[in-house]
N, CA, C and O atoms as a CHARMM CRD file, in Angstrom:
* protein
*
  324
    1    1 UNK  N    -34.66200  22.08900   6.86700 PROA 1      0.00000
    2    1 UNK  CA   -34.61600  22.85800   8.10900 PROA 1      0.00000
    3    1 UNK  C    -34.50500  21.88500   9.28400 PROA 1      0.00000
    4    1 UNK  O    -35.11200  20.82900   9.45800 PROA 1      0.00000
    5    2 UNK  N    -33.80300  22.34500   9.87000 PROA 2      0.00000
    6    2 UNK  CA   -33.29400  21.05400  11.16900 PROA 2      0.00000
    7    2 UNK  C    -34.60900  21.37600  12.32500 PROA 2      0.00000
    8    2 UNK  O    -35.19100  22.44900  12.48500 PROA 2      0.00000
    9    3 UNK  N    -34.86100  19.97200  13.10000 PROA 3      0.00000
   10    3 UNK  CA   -35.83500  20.20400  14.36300 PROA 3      0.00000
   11    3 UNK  C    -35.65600  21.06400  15.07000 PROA 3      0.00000
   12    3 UNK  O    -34.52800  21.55500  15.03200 PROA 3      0.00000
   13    4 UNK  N    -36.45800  21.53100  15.84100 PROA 4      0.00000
   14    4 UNK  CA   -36.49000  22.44000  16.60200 PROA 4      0.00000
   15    4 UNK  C    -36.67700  21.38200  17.47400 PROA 4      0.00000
   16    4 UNK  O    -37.46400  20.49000  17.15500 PROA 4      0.00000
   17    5 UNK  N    -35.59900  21.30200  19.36400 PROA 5      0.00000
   18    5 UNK  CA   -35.74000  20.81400  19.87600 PROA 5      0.00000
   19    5 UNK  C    -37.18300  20.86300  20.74700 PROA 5      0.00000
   20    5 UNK  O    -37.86900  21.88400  20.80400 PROA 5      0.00000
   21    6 UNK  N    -37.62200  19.28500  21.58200 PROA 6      0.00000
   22    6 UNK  CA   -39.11500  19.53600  21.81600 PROA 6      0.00000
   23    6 UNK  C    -39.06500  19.71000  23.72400 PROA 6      0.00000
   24    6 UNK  O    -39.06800  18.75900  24.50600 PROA 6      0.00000
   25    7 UNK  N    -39.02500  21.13800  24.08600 PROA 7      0.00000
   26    7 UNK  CA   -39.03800  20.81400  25.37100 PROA 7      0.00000
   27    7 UNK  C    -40.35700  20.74900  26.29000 PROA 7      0.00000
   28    7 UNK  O    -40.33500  20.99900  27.49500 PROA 7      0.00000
   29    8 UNK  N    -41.43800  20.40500  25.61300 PROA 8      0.00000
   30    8 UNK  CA   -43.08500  20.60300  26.57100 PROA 8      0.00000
   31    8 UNK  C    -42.86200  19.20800  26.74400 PROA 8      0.00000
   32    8 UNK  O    -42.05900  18.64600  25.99800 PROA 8      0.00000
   33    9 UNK  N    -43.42600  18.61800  27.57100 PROA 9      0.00000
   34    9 UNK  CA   -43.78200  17.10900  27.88100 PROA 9      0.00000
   35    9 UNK  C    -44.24200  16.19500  26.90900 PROA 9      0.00000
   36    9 UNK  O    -45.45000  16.40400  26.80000 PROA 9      0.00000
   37   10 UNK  N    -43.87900  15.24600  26.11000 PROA 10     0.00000
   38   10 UNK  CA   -43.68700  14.68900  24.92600 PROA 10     0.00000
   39   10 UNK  C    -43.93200  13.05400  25.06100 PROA 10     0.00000
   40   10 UNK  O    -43.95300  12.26100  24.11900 PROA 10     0.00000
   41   11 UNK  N    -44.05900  12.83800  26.05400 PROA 11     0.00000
   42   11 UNK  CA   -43.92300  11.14500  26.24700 PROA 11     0.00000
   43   11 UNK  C    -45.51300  10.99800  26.01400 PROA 11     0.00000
   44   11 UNK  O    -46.45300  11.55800  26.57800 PROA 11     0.00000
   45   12 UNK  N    -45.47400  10.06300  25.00200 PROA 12     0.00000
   46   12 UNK  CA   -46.79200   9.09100  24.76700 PROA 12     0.00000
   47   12 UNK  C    -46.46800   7.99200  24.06700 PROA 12     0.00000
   48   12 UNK  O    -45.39800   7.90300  23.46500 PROA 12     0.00000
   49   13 UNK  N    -47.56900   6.85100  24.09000 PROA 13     0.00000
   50   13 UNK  CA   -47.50900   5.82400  23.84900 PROA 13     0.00000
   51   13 UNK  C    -47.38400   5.45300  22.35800 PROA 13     0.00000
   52   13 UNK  O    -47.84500   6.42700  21.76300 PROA 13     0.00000
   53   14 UNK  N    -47.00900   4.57200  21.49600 PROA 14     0.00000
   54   14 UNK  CA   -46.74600   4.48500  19.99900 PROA 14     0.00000
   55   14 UNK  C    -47.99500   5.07800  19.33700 PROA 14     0.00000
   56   14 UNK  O    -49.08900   4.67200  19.72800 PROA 14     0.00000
   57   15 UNK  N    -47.94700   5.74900  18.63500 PROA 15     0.00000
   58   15 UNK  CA   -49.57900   5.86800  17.86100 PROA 15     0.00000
   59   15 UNK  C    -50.38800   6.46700  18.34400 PROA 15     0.00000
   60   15 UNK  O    -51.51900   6.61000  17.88100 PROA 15     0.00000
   61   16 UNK  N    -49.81700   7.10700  19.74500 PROA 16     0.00000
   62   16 UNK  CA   -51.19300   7.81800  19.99700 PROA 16     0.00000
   63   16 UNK  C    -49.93200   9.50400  20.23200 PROA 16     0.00000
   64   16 UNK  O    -48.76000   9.61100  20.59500 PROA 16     0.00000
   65   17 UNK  N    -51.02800  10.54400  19.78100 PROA 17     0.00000
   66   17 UNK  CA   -50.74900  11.61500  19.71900 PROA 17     0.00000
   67   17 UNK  C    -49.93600  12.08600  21.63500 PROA 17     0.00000
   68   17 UNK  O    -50.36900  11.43500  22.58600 PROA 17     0.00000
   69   18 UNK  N    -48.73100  13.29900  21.92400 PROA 18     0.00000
   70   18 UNK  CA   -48.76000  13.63700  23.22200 PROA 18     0.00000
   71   18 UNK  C    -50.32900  14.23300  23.36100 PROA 18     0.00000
   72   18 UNK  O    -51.07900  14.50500  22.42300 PROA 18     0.00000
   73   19 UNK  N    -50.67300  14.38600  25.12400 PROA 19     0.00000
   74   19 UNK  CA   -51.64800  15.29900  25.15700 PROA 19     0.00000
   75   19 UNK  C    -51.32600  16.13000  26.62500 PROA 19     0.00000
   76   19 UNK  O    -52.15600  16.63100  27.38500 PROA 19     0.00000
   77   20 UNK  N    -50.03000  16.10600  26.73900 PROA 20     0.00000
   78   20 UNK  CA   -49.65700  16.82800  27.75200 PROA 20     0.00000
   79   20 UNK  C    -49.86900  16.31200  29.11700 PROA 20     0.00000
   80   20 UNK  O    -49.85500  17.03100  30.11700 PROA 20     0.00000
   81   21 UNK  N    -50.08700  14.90400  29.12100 PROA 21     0.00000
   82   21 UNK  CA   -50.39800  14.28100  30.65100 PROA 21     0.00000
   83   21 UNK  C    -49.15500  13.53600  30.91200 PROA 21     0.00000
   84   21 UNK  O    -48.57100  12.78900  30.12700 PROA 21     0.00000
   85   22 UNK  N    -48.82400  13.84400  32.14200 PROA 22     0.00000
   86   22 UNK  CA   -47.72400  13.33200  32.71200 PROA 22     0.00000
   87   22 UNK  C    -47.68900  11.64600  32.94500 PROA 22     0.00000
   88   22 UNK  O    -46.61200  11.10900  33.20200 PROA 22     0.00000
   89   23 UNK  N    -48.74800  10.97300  32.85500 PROA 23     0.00000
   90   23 UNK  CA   -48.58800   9.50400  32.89600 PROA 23     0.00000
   91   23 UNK  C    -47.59900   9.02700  32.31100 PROA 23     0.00000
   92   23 UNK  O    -46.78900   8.37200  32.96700 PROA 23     0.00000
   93   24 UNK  N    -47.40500   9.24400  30.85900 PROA 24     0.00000
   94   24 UNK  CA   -46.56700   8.30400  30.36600 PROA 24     0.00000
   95   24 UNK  C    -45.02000   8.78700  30.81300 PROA 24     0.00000
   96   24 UNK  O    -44.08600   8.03300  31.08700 PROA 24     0.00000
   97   25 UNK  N    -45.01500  10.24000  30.80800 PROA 25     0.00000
   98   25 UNK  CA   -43.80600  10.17800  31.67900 PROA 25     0.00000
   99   25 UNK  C    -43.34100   9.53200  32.97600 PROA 25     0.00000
  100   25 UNK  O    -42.19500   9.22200  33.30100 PROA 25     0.00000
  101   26 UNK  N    -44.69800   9.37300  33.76900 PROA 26     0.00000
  102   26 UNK  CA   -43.99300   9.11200  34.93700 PROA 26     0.00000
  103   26 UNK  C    -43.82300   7.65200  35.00800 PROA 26     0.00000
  104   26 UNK  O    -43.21400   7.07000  35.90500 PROA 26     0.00000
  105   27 UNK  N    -44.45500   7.05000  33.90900 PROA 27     0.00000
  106   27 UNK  CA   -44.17100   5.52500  33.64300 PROA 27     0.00000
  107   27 UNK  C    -42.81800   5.14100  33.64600 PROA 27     0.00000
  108   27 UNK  O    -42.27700   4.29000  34.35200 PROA 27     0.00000
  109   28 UNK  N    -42.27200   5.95300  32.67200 PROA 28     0.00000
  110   28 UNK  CA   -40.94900   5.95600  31.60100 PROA 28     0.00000
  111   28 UNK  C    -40.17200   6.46800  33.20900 PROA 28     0.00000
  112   28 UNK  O    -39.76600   5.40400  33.67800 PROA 28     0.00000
  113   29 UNK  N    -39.84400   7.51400  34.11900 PROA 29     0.00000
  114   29 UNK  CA   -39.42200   7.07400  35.13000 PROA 29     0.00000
  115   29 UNK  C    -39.59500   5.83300  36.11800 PROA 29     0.00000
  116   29 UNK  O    -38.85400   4.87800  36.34700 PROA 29     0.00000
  117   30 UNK  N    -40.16300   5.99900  36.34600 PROA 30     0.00000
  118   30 UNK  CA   -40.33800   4.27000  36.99800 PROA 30     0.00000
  119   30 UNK  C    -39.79400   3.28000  36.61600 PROA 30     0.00000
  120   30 UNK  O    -39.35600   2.39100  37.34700 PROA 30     0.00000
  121   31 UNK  N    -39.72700   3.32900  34.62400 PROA 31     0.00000
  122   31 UNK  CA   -39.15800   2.33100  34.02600 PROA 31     0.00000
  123   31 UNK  C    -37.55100   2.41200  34.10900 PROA 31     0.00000
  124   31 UNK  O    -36.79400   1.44700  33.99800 PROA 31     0.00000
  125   32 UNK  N    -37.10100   4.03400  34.37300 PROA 32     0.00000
  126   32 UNK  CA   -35.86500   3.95100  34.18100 PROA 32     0.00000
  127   32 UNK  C    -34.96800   3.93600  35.65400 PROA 32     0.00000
  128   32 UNK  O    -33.77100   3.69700  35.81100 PROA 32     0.00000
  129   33 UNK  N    -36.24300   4.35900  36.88100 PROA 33     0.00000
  130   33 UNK  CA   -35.73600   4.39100  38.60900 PROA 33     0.00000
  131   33 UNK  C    -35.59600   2.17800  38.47300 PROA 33     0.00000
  132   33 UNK  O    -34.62300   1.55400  38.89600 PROA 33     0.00000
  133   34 UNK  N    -36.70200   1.59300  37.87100 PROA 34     0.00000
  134   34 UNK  CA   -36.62200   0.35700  37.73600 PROA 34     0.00000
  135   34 UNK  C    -35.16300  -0.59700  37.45100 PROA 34     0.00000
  136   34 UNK  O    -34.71100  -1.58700  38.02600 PROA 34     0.00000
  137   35 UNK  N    -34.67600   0.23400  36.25700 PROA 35     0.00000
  138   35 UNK  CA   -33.73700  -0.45500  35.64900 PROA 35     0.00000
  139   35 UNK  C    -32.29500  -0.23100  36.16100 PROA 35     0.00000
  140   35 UNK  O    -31.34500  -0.88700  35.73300 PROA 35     0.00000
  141   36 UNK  N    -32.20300   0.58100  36.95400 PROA 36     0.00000
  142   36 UNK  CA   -30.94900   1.12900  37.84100 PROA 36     0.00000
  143   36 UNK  C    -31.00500   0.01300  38.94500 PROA 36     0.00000
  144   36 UNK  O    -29.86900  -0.37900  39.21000 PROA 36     0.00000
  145   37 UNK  N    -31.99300  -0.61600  39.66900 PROA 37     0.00000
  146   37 UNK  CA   -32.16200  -1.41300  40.78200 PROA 37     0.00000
  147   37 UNK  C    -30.88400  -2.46500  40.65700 PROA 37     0.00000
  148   37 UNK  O    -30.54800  -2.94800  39.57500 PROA 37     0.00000
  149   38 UNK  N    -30.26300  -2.73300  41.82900 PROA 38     0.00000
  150   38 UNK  CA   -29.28300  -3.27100  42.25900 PROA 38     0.00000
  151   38 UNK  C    -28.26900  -2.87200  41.53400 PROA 38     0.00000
  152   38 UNK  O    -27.31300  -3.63600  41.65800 PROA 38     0.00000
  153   39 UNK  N    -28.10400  -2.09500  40.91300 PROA 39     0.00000
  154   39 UNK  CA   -26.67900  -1.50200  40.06500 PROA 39     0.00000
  155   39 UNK  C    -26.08100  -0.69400  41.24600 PROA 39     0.00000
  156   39 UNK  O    -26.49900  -0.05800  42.21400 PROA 39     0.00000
  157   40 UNK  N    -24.60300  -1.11700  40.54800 PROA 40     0.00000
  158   40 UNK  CA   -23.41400  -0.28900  41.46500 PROA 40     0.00000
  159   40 UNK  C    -23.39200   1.17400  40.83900 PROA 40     0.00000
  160   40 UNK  O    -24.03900   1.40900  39.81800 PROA 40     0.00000
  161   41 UNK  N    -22.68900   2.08100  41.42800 PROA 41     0.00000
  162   41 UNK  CA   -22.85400   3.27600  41.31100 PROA 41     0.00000
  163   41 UNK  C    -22.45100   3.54500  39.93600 PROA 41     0.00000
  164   41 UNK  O    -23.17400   4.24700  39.22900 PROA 41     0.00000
  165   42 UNK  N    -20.86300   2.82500  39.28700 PROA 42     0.00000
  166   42 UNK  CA   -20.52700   2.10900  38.67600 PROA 42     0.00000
  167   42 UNK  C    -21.18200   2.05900  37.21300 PROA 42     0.00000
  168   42 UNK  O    -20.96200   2.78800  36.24500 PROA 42     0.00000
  169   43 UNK  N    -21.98300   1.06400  37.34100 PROA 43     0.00000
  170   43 UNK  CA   -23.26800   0.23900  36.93500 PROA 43     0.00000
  171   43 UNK  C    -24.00900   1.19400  35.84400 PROA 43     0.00000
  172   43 UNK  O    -24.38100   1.13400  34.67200 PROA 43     0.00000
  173   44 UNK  N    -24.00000   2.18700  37.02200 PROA 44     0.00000
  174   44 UNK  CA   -25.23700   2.65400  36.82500 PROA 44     0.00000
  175   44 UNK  C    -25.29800   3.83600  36.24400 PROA 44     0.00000
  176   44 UNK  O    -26.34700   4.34800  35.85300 PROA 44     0.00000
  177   45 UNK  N    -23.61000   4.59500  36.10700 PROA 45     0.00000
  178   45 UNK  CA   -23.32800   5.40600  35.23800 PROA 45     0.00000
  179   45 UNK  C    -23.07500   5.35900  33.69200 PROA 45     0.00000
  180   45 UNK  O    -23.12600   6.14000  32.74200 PROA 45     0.00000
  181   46 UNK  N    -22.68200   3.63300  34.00200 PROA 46     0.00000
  182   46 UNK  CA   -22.35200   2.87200  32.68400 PROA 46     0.00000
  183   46 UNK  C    -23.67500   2.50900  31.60800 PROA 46     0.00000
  184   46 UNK  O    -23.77500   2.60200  30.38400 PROA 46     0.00000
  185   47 UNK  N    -24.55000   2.08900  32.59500 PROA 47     0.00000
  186   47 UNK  CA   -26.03100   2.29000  31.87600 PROA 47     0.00000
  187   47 UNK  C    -26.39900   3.55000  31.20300 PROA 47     0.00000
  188   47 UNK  O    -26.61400   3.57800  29.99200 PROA 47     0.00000
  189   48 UNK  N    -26.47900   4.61000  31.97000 PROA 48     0.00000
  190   48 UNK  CA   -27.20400   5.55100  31.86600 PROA 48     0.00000
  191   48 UNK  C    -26.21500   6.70300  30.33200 PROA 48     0.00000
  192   48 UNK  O    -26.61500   7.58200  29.56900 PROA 48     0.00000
  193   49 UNK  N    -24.87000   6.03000  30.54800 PROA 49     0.00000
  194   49 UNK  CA   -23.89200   6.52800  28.94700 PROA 49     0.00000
  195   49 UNK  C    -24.59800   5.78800  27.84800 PROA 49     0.00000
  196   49 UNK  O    -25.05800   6.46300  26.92600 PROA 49     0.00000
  197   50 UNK  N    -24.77500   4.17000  27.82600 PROA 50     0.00000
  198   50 UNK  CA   -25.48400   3.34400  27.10500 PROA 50     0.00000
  199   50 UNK  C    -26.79100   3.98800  26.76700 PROA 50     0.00000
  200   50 UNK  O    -27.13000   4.05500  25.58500 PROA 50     0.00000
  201   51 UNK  N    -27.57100   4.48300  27.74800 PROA 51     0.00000
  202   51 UNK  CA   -28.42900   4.89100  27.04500 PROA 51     0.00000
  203   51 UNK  C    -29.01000   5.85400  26.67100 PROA 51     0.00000
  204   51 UNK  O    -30.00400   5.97600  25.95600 PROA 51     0.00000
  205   52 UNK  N    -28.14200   6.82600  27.34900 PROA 52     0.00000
  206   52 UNK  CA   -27.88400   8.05600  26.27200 PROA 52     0.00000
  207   52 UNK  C    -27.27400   7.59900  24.52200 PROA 52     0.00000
  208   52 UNK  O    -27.75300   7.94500  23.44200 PROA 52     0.00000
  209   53 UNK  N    -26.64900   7.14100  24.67200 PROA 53     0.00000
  210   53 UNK  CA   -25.99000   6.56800  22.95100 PROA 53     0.00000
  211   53 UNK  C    -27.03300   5.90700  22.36000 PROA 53     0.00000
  212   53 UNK  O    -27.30300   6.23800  21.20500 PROA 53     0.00000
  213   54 UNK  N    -27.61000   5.14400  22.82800 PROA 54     0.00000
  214   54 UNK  CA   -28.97900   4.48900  22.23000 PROA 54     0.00000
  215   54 UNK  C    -30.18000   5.52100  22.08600 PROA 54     0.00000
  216   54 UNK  O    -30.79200   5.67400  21.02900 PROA 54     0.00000
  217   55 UNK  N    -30.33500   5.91600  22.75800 PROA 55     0.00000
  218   55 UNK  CA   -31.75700   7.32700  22.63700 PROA 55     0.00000
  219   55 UNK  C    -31.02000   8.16300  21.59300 PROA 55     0.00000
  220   55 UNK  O    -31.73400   8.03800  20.59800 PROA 55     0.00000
  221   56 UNK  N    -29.95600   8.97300  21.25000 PROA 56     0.00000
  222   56 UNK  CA   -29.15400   9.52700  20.37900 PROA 56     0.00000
  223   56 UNK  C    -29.25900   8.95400  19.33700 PROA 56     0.00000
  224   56 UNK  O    -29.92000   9.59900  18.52200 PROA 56     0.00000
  225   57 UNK  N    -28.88900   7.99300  18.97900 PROA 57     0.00000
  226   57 UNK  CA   -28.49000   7.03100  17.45700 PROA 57     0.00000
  227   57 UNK  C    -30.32900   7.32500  17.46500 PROA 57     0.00000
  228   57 UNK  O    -30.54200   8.03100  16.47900 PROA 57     0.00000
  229   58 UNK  N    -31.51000   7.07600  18.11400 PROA 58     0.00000
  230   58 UNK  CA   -32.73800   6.70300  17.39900 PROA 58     0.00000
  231   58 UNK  C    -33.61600   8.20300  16.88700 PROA 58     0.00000
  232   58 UNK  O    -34.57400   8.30300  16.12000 PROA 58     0.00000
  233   59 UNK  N    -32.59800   9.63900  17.90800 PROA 59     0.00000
  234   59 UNK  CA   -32.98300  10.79500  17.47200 PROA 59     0.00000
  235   59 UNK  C    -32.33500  11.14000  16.15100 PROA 59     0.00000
  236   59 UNK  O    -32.96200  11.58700  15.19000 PROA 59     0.00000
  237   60 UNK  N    -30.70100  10.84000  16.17700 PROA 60     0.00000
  238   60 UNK  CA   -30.28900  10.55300  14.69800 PROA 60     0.00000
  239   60 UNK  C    -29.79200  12.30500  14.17300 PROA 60     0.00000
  240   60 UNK  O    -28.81200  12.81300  13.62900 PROA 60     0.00000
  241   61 UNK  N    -30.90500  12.70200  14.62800 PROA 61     0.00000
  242   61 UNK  CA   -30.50600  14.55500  13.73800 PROA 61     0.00000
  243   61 UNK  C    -28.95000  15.45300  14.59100 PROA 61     0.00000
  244   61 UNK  O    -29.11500  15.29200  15.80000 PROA 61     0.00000
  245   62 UNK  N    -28.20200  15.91100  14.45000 PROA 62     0.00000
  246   62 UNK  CA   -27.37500  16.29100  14.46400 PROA 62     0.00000
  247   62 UNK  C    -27.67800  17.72200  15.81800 PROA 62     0.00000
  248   62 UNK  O    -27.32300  18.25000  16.87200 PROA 62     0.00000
  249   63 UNK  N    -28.51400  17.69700  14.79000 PROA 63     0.00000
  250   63 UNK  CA   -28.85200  19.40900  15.16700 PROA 63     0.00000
  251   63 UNK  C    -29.92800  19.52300  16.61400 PROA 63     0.00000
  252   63 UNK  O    -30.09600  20.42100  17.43900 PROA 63     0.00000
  253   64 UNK  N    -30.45400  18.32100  16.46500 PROA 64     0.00000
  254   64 UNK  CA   -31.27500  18.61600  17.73700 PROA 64     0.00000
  255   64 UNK  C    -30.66700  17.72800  19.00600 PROA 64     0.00000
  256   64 UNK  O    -31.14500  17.86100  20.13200 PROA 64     0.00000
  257   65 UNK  N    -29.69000  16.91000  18.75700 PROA 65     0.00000
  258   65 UNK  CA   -29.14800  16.12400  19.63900 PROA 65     0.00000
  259   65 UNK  C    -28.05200  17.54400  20.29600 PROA 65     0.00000
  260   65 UNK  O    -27.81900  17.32700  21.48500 PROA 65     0.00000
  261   66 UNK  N    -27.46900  18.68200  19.86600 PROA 66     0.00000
  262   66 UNK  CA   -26.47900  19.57100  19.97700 PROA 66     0.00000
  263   66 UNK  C    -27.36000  20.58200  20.96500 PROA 66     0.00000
  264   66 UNK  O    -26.86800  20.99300  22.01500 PROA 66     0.00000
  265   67 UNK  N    -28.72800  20.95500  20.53300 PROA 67     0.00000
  266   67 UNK  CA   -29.53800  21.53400  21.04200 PROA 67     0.00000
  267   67 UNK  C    -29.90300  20.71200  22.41800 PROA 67     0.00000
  268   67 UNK  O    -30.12800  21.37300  23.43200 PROA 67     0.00000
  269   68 UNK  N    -29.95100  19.58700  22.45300 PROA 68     0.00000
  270   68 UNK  CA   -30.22000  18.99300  23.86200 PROA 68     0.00000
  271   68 UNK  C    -29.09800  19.01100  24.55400 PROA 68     0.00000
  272   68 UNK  O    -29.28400  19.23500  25.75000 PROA 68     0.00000
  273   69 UNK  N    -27.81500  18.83000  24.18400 PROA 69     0.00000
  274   69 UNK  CA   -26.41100  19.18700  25.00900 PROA 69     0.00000
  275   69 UNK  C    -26.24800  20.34100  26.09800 PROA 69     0.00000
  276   69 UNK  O    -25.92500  20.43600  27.28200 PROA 69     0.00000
  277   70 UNK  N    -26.70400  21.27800  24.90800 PROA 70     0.00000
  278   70 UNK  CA   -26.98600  23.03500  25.21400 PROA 70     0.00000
  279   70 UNK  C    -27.73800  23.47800  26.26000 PROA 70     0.00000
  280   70 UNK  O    -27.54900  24.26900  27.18400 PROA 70     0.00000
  281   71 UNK  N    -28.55300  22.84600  25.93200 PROA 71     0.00000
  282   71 UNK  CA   -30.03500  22.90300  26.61900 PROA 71     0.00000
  283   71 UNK  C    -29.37400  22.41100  28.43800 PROA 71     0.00000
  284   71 UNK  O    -29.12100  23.15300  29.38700 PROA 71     0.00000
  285   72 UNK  N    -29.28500  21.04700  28.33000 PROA 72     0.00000
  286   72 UNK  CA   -29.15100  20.39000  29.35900 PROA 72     0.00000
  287   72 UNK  C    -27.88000  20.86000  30.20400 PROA 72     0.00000
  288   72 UNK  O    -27.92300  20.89600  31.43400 PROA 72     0.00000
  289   73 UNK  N    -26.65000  21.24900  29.41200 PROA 73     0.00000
  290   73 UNK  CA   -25.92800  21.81600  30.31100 PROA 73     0.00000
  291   73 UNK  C    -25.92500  23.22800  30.83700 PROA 73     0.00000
  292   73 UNK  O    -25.36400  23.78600  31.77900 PROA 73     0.00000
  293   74 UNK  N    -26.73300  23.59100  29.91300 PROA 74     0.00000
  294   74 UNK  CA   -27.43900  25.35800  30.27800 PROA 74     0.00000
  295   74 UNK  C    -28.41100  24.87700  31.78000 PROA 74     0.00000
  296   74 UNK  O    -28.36700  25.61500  32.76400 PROA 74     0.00000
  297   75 UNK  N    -28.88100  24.15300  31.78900 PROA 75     0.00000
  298   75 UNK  CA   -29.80300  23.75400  33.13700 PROA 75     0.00000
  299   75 UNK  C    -28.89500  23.66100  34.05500 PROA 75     0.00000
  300   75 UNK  O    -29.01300  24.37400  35.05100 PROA 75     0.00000
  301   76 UNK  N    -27.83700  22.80900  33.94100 PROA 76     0.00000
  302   76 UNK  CA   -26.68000  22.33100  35.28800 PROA 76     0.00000
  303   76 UNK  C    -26.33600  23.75100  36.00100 PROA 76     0.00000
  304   76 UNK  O    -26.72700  24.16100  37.09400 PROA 76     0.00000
  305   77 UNK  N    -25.40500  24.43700  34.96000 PROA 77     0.00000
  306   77 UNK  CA   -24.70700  25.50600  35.11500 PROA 77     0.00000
  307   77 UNK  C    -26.05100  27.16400  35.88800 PROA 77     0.00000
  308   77 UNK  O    -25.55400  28.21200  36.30100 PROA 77     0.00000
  309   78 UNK  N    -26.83500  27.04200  35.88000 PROA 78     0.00000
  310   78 UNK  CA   -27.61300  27.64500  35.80300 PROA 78     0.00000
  311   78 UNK  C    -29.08200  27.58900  37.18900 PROA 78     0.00000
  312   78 UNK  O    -29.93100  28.40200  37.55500 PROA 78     0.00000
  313   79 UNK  N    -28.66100  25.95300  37.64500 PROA 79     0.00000
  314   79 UNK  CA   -29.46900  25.53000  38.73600 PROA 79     0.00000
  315   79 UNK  C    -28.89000  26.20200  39.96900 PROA 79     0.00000
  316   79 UNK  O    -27.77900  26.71800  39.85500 PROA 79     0.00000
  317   80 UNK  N    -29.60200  26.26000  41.28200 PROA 80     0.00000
  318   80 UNK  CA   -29.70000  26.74000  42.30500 PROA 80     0.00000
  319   80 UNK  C    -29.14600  26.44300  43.11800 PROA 80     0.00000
  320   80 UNK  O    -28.90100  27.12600  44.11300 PROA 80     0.00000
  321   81 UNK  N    -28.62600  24.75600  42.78400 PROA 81     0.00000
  322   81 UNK  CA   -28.10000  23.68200  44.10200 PROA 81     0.00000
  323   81 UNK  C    -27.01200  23.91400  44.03900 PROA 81     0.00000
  324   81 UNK  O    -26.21900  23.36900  44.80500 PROA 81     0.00000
């Protein structure tokens, strides 16, 4: 049976269980507002394909990487702005 994609807040540290606190997320931004610094616009689109392909290859399942497509462009199409 394929994953069911995980959309509640999920970021925690190796080994330790989520517990629904936004810290480690807002780490993992910081880490990723961090890694954009001095990139060209460029840059920084080119990164952010890279690491989409890298986060992908380590989710690996088919089925839940299709479900995050879905998901995420169901948000675009669907936002207010």
């Amino acid at each position: 049976m394929p994953e069911e994609l995980e959309l509640k807040p999920n970021f925690h540290a190796r080994g330790e269980l989520p517990v629904g606190a936004y810290e480690p997320g807002d780490e993992f931004y910081e880490c990723l507002l961090d890694a954009h610094e001095g990139m060209t616009e460029e840059q920084s689109q080119m990164f952010n394909a890279r690491l989409i392909l890298v986060l992908a290859n380590q989710i690996g399942d088919l089925s839940v990487l299709k479900q995050a497509i879905a998901v995420s462009r169901e948000d675009i199409f669907n936002s207010k702005t």
